[in-house]
C-alpha positions as CSV (number, residue, x, y, z in Angstrom):
1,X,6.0,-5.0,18.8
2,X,2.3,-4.8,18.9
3,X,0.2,-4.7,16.2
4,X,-3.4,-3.8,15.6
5,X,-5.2,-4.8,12.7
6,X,-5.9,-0.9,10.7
7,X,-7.1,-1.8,7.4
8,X,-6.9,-4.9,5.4
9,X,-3.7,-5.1,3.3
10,X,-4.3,-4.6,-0.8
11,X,-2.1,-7.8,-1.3
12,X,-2.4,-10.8,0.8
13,X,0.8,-12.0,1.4
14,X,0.5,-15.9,1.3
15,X,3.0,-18.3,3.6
16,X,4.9,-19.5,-0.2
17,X,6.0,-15.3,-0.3
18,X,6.4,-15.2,3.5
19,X,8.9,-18.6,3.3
20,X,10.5,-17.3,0.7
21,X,11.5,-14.3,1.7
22,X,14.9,-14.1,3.8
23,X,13.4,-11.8,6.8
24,X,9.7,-13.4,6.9
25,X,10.6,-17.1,7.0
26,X,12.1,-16.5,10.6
27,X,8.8,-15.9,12.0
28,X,7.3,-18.0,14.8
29,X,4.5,-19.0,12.5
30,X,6.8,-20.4,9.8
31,X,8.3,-22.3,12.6
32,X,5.9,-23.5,14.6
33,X,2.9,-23.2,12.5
34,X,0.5,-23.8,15.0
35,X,0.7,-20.6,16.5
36,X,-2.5,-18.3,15.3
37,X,-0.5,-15.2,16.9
38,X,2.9,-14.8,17.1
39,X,5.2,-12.0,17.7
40,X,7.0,-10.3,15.0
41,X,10.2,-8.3,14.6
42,X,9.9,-4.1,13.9
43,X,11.8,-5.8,10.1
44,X,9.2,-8.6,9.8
45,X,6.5,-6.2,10.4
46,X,7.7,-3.7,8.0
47,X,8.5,-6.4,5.2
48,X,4.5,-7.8,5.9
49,X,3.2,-4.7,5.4
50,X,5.4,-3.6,2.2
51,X,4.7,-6.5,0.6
52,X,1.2,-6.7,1.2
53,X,1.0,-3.1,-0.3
54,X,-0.1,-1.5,2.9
């Protein structure tokens, strides 16, 4: 999935919530944090964007 960026989400979502949460801490940035882009799953994006109140 590719994403643009639309609008600035209302919450950021920090890497503590993203490695705590069960879908997000299987991203490619979690794991090899020296990625600045990295794909993401349709479920990752959805759970980014829900939590970030977007």
């Amino acid at each position: 999935m590719e994403l643009e960026p639309v609008k600035p989400l209302k919450t950021p979502v920090t890497l503590e919530v993203i490695k705590a949460n069960a879908v997000l801490r299987e991203m490619k940035l979690v794991r090899q944090s020296r990625l600045s882009v990295s794909p993401l799953t349709e479920a990752q994006s959805e759970k980014l964007l829900k939590l970030g109140g977007g």
